[in-house]
PDB file of N, CA, C, O and CB in Angstrom:
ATOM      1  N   UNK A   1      38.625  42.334 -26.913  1.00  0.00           N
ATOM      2  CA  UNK A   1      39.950  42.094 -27.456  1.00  0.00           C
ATOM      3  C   UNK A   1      40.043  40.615 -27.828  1.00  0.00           C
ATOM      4  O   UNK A   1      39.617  39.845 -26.968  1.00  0.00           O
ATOM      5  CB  UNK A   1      41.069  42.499 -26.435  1.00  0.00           C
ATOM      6  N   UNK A   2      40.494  40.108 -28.888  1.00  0.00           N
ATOM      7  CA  UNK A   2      40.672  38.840 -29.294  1.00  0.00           C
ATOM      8  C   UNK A   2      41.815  37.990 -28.605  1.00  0.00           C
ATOM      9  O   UNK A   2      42.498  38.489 -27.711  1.00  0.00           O
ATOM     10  CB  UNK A   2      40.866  38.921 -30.652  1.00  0.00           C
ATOM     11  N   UNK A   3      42.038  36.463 -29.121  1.00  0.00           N
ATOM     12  CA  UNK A   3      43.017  36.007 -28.126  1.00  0.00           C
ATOM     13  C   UNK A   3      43.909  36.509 -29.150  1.00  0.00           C
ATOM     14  O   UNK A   3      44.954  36.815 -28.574  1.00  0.00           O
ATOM     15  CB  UNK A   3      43.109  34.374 -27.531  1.00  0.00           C
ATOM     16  N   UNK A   4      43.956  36.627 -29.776  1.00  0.00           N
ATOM     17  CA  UNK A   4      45.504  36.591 -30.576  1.00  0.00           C
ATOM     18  C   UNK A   4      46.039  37.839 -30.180  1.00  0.00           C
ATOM     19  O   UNK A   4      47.233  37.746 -29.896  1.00  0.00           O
ATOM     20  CB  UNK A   4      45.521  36.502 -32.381  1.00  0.00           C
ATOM     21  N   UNK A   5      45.453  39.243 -30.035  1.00  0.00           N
ATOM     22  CA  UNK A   5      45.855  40.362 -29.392  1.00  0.00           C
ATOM     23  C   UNK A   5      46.047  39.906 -27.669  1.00  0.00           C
ATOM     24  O   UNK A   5      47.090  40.372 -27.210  1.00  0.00           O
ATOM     25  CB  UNK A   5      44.685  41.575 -29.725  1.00  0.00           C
ATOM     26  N   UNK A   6      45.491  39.352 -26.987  1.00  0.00           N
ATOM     27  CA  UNK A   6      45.758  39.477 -25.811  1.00  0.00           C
ATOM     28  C   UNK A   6      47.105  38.439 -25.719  1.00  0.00           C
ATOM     29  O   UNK A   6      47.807  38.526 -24.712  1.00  0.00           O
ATOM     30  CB  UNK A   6      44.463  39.202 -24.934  1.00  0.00           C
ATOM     31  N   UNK A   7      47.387  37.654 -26.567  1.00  0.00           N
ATOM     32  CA  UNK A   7      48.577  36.899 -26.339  1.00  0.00           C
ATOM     33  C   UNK A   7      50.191  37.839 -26.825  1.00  0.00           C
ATOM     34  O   UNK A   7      51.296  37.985 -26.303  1.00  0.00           O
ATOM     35  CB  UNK A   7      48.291  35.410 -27.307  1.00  0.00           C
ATOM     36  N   UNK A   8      49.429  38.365 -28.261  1.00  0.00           N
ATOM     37  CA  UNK A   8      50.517  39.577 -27.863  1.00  0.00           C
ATOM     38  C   UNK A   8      50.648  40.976 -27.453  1.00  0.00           C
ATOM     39  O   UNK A   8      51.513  41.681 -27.974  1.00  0.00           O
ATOM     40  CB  UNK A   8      51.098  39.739 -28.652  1.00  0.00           C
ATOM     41  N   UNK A   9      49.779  41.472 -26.473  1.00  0.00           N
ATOM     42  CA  UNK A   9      49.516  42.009 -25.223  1.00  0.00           C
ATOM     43  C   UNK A   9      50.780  41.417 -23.889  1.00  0.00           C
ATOM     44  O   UNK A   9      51.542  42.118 -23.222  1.00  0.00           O
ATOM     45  CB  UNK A   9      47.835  41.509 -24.930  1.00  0.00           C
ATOM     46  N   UNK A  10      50.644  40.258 -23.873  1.00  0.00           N
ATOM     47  CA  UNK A  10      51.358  39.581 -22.908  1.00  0.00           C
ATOM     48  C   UNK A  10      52.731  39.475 -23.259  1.00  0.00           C
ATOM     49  O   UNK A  10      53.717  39.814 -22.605  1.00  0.00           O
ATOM     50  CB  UNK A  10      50.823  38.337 -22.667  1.00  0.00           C
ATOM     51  N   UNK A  11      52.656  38.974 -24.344  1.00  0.00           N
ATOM     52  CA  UNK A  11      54.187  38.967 -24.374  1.00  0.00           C
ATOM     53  C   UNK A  11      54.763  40.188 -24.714  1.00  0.00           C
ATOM     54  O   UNK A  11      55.985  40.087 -24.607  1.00  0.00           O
ATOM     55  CB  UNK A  11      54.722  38.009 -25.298  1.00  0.00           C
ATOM     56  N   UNK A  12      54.372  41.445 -25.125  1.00  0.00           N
ATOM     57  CA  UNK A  12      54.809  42.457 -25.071  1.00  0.00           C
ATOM     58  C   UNK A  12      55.288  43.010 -23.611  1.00  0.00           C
ATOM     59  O   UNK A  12      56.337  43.608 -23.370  1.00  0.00           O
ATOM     60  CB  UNK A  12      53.956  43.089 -25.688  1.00  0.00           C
ATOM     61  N   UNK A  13      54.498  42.743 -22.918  1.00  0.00           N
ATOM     62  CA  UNK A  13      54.693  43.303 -21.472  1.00  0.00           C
ATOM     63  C   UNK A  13      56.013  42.354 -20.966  1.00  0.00           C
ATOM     64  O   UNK A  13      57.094  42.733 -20.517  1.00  0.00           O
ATOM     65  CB  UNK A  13      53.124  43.078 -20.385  1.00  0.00           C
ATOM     66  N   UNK A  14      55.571  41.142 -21.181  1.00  0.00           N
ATOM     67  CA  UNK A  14      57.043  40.444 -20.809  1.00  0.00           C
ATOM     68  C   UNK A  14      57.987  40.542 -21.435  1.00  0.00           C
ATOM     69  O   UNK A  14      59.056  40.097 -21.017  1.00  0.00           O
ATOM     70  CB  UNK A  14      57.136  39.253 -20.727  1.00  0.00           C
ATOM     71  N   UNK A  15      57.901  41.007 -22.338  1.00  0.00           N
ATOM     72  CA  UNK A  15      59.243  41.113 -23.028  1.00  0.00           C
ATOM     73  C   UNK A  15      59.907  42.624 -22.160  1.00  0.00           C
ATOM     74  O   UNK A  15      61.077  42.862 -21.860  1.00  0.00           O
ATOM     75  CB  UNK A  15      58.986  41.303 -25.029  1.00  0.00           C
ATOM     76  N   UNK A  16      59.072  43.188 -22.002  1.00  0.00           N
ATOM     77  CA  UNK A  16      59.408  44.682 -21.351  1.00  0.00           C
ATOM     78  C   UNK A  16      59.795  44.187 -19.452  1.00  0.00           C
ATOM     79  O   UNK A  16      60.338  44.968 -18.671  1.00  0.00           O
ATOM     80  CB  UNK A  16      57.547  46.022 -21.574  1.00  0.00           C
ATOM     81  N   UNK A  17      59.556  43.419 -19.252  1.00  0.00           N
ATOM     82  CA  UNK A  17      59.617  43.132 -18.172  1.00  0.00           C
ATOM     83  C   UNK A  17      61.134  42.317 -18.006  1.00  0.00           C
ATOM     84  O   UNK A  17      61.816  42.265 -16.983  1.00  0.00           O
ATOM     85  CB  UNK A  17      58.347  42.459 -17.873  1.00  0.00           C
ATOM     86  N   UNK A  18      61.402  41.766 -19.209  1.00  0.00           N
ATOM     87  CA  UNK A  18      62.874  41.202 -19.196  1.00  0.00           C
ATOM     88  C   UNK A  18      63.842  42.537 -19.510  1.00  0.00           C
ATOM     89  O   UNK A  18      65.073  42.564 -19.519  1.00  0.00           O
ATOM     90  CB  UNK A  18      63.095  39.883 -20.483  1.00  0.00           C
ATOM     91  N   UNK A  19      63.012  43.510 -19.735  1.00  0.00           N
ATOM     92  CA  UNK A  19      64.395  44.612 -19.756  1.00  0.00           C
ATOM     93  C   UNK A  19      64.491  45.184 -19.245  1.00  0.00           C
ATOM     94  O   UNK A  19      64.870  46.274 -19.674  1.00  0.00           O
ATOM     95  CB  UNK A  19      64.794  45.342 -20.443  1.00  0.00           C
ATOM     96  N   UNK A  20      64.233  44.996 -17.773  1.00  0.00           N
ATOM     97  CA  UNK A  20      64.056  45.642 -17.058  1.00  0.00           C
ATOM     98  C   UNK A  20      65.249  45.181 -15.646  1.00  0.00           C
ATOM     99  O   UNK A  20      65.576  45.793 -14.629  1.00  0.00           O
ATOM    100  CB  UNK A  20      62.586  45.616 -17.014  1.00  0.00           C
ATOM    101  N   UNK A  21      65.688  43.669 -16.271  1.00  0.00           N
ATOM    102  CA  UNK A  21      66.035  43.116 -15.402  1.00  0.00           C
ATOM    103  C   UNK A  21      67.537  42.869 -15.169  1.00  0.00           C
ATOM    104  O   UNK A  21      67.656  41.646 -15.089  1.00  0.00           O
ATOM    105  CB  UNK A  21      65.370  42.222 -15.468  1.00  0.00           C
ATOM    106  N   UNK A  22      68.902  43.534 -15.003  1.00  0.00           N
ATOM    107  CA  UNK A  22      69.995  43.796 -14.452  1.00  0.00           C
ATOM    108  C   UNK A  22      70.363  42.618 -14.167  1.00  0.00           C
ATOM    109  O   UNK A  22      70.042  41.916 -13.209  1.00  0.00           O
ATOM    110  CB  UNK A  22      69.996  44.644 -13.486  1.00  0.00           C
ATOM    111  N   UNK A  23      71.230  42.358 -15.250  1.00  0.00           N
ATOM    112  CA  UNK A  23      72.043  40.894 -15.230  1.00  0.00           C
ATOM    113  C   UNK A  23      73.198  41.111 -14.100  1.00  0.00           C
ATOM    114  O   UNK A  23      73.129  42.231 -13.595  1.00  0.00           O
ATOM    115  CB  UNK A  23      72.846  40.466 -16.918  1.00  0.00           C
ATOM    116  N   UNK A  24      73.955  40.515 -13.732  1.00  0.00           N
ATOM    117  CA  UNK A  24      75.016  40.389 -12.474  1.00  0.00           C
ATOM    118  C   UNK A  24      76.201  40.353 -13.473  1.00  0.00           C
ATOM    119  O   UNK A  24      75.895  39.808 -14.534  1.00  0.00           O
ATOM    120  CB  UNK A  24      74.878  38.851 -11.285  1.00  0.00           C
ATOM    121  N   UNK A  25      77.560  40.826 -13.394  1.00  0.00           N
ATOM    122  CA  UNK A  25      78.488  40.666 -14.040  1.00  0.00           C
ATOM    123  C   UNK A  25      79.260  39.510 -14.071  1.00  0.00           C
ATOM    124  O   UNK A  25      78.804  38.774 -13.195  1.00  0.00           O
ATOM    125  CB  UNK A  25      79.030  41.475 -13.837  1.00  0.00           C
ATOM    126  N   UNK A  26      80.301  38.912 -14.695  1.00  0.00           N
ATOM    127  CA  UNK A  26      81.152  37.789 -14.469  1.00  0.00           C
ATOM    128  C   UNK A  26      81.448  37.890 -12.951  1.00  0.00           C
ATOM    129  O   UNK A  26      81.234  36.968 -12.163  1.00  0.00           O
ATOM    130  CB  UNK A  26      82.482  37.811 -15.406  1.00  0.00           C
ATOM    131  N   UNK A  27      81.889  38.923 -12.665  1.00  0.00           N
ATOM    132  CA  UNK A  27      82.870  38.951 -11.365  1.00  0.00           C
ATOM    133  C   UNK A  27      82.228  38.572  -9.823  1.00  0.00           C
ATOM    134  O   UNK A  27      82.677  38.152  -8.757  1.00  0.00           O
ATOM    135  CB  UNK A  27      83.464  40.539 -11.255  1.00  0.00           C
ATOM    136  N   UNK A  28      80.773  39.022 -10.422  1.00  0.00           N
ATOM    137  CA  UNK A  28      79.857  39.653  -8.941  1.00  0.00           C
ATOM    138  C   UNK A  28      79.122  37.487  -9.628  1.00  0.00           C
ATOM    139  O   UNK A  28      79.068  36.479  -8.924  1.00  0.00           O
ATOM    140  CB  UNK A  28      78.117  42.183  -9.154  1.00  0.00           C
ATOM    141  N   UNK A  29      78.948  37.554 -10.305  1.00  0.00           N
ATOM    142  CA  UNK A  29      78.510  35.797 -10.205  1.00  0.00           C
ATOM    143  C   UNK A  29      79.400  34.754  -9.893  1.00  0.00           C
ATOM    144  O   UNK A  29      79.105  33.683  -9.364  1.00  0.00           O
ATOM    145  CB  UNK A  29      78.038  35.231 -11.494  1.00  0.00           C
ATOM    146  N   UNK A  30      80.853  35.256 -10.368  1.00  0.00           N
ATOM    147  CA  UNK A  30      81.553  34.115  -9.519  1.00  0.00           C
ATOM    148  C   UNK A  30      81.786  34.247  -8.698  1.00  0.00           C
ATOM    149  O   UNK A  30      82.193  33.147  -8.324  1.00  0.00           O
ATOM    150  CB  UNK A  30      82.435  33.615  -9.691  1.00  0.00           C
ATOM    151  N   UNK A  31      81.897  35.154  -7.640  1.00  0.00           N
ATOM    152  CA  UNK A  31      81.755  35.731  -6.533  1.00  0.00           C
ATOM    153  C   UNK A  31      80.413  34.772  -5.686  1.00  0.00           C
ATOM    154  O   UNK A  31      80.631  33.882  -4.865  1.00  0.00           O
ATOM    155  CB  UNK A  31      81.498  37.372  -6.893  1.00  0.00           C
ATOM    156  N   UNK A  32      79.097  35.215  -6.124  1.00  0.00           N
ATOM    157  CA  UNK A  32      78.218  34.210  -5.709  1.00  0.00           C
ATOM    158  C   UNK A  32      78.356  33.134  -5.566  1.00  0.00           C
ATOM    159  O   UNK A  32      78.237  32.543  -4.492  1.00  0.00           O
ATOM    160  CB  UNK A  32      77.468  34.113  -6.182  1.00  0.00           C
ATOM    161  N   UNK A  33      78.656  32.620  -6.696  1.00  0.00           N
ATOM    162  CA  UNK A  33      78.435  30.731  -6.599  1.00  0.00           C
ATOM    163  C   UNK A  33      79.396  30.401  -5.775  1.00  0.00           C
ATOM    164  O   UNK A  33      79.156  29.340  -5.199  1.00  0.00           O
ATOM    165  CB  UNK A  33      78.679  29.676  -8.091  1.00  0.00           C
ATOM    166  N   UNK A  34      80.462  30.926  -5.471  1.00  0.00           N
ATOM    167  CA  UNK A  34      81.180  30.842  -4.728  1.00  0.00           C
ATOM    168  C   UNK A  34      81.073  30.664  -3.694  1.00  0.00           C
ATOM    169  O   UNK A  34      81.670  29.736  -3.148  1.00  0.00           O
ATOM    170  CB  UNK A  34      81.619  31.368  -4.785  1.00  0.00           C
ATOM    171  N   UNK A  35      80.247  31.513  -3.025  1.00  0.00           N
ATOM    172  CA  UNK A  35      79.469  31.559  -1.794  1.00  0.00           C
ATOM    173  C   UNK A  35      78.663  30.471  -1.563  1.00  0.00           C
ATOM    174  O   UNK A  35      78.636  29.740  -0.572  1.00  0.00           O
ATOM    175  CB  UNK A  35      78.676  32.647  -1.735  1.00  0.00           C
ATOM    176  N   UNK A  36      77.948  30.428  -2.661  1.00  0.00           N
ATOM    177  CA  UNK A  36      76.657  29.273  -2.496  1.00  0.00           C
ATOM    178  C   UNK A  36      77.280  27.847  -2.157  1.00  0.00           C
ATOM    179  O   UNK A  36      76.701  27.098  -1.370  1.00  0.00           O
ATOM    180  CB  UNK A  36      75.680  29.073  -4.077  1.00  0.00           C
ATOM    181  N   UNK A  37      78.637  27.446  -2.857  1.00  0.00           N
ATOM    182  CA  UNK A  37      79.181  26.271  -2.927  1.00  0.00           C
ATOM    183  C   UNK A  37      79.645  26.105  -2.194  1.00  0.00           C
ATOM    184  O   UNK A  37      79.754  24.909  -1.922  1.00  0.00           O
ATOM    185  CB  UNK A  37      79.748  25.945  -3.630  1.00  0.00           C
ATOM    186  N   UNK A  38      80.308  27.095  -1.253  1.00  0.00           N
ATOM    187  CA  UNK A  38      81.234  27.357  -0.085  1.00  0.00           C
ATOM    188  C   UNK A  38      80.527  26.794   0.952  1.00  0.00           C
ATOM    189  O   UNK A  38      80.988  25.867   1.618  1.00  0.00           O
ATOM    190  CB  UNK A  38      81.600  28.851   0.213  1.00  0.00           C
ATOM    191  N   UNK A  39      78.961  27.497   1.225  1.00  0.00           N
ATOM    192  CA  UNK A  39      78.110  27.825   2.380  1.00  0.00           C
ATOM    193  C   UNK A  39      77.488  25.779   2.304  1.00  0.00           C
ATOM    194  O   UNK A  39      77.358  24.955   3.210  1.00  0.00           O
ATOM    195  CB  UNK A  39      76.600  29.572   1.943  1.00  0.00           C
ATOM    196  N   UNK A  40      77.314  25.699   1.124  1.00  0.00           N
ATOM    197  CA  UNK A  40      76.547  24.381   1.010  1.00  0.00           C
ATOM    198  C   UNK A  40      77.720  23.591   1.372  1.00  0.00           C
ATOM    199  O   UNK A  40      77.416  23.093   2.456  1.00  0.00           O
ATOM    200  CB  UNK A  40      75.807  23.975  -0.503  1.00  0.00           C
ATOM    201  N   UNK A  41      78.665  23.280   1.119  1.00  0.00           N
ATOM    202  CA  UNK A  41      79.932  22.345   1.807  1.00  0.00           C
ATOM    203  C   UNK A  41      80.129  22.242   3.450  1.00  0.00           C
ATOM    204  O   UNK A  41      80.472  21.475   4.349  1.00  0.00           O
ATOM    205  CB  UNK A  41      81.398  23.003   1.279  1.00  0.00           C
ATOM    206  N   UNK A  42      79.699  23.462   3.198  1.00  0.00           N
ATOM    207  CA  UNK A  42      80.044  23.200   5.194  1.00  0.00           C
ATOM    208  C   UNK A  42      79.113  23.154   5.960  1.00  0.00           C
ATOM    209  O   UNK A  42      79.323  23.048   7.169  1.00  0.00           O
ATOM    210  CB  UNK A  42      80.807  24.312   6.064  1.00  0.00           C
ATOM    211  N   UNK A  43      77.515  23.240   5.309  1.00  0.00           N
ATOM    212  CA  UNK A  43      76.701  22.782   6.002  1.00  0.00           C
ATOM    213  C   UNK A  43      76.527  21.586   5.987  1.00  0.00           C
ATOM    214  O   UNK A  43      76.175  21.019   7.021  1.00  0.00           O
ATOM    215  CB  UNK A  43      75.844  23.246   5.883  1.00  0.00           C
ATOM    216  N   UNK A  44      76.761  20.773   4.618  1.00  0.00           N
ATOM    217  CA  UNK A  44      76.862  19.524   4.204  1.00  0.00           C
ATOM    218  C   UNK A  44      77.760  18.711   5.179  1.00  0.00           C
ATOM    219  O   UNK A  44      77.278  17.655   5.588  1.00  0.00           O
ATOM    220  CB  UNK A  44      77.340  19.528   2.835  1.00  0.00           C
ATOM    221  N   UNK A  45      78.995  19.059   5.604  1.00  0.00           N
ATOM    222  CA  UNK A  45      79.512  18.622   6.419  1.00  0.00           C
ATOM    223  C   UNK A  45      79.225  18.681   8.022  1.00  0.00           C
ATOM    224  O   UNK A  45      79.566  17.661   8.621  1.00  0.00           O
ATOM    225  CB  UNK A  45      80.397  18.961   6.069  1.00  0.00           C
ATOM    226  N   UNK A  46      78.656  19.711   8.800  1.00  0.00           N
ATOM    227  CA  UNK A  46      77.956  19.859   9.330  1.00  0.00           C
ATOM    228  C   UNK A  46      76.506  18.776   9.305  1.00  0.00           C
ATOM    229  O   UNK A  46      76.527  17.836  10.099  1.00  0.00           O
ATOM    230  CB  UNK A  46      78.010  20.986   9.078  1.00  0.00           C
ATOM    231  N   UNK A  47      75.795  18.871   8.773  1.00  0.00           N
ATOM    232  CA  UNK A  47      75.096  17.706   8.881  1.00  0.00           C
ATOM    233  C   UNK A  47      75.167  16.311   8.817  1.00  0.00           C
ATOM    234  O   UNK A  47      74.252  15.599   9.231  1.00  0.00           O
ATOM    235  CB  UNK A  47      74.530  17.820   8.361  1.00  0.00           C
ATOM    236  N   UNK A  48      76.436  15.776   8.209  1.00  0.00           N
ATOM    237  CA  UNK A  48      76.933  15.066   8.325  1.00  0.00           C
ATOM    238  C   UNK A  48      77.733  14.524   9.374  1.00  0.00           C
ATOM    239  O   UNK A  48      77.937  13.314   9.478  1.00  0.00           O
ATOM    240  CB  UNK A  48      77.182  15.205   7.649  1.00  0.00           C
ATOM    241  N   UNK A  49      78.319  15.617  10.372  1.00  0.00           N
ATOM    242  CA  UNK A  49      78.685  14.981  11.561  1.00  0.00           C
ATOM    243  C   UNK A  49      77.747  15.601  12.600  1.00  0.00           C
ATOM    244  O   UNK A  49      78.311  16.355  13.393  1.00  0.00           O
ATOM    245  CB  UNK A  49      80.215  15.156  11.889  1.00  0.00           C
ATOM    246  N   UNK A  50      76.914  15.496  12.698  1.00  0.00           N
ATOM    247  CA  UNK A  50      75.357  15.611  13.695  1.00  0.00           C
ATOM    248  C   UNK A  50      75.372  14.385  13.025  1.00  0.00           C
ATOM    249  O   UNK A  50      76.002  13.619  13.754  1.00  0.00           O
ATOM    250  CB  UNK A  50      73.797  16.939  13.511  1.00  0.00           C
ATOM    251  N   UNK A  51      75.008  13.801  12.021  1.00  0.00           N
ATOM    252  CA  UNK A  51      74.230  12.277  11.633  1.00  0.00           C
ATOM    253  C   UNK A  51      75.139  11.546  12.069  1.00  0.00           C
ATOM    254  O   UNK A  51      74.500  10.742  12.747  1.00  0.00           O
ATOM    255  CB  UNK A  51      73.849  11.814  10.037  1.00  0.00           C
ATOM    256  N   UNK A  52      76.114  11.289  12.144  1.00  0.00           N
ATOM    257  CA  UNK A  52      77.015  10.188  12.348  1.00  0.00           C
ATOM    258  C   UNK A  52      77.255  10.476  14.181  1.00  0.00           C
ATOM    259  O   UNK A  52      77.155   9.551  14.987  1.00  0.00           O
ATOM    260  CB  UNK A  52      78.606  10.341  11.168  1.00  0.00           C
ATOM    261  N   UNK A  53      77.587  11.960  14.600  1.00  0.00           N
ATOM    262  CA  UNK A  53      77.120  11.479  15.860  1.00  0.00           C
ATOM    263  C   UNK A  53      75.986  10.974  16.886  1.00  0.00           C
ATOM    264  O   UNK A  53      76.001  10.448  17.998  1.00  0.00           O
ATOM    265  CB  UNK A  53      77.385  12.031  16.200  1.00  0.00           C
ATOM    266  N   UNK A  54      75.025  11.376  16.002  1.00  0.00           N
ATOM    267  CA  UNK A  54      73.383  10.687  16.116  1.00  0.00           C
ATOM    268  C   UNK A  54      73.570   8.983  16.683  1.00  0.00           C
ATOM    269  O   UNK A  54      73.450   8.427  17.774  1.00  0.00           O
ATOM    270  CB  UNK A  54      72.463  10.662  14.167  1.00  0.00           C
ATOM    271  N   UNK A  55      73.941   8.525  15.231  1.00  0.00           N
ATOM    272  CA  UNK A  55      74.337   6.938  14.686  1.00  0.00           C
ATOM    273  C   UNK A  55      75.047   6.409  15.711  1.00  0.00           C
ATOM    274  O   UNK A  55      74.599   5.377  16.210  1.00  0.00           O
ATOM    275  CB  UNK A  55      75.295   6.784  13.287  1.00  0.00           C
ATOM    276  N   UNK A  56      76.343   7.006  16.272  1.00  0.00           N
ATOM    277  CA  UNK A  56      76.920   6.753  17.473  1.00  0.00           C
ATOM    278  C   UNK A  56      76.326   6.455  18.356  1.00  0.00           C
ATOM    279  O   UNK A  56      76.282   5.294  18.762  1.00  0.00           O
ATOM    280  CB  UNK A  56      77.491   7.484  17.866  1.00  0.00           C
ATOM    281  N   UNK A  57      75.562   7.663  19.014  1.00  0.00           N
ATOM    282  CA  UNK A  57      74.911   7.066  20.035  1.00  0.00           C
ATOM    283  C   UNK A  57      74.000   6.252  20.195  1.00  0.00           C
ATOM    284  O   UNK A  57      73.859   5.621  21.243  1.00  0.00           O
ATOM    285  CB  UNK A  57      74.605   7.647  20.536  1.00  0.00           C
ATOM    286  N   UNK A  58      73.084   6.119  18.970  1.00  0.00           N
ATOM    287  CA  UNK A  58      71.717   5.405  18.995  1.00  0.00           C
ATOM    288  C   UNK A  58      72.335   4.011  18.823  1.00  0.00           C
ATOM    289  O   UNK A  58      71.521   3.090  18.877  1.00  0.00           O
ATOM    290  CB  UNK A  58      70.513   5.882  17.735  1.00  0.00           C
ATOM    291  N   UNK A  59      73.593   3.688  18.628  1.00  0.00           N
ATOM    292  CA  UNK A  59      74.601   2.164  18.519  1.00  0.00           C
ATOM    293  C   UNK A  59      75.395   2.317  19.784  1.00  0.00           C
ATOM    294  O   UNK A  59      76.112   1.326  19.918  1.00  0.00           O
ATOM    295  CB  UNK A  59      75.857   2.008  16.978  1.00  0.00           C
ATOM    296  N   UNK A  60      75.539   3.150  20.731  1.00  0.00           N
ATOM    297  CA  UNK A  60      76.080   2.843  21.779  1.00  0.00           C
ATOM    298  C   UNK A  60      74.745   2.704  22.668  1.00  0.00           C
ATOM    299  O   UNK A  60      74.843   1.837  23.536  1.00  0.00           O
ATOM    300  CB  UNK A  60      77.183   3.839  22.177  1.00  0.00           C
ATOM    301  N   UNK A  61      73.394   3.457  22.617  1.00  0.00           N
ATOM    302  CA  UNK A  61      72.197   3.355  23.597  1.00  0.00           C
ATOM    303  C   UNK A  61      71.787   1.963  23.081  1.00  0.00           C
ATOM    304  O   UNK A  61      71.729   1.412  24.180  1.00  0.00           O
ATOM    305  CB  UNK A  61      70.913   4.644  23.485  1.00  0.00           C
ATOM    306  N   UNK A  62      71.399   0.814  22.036  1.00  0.00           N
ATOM    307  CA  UNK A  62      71.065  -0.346  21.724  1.00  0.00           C
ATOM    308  C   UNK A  62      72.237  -1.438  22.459  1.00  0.00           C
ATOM    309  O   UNK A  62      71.896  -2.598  22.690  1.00  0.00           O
ATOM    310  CB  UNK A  62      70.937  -0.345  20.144  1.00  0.00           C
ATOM    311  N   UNK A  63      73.535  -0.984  22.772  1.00  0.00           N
ATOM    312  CA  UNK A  63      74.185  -1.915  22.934  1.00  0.00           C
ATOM    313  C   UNK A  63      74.117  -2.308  24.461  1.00  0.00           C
ATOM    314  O   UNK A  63      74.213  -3.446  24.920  1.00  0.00           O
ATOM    315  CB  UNK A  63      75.383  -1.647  22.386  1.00  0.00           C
ATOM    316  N   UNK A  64      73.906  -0.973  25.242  1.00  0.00           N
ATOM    317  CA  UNK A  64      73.777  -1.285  26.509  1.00  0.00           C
ATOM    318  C   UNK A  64      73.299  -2.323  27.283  1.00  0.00           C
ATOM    319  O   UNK A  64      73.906  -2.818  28.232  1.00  0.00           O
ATOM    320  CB  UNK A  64      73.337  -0.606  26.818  1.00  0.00           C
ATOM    321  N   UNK A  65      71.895  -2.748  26.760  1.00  0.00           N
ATOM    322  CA  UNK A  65      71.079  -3.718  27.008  1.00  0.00           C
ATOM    323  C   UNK A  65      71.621  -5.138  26.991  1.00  0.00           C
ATOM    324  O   UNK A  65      70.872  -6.088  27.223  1.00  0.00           O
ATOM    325  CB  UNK A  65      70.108  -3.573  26.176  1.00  0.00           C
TER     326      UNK A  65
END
């Protein structure tokens, strides 16, 4: 088989392979990101006060001395 057939060999299959693939609706994606933005904020904050209570102590354990 030549390259020029095996290149469109490939993209035939991928192209078949993108139709295969079930987009998410408006509702059910804002729904997601929603989630995603939600979940990332409050871990964000969450890690953020572990670090700062970290910082605390490692500035109250230096001061002792």
């Amino acid at each position: 088989m030549s390259e020029k057939a095996q290149k469109k060999s490939w993209f035939k299959g991928l192209k078949a392979e993108f139709n295969k693939i079930i987009w998410p609706d408006r509702k059910t994606l804002v729904k997601h990101t929603a989630a995603v933005v939600s979940v990332s904020v409050v871990l964000g904050a969450i890690i953020a006060l572990v670090d700062f209570l970290a910082q605390y102590g490692v500035n109250i354990l230096t001061t002792l001395g």
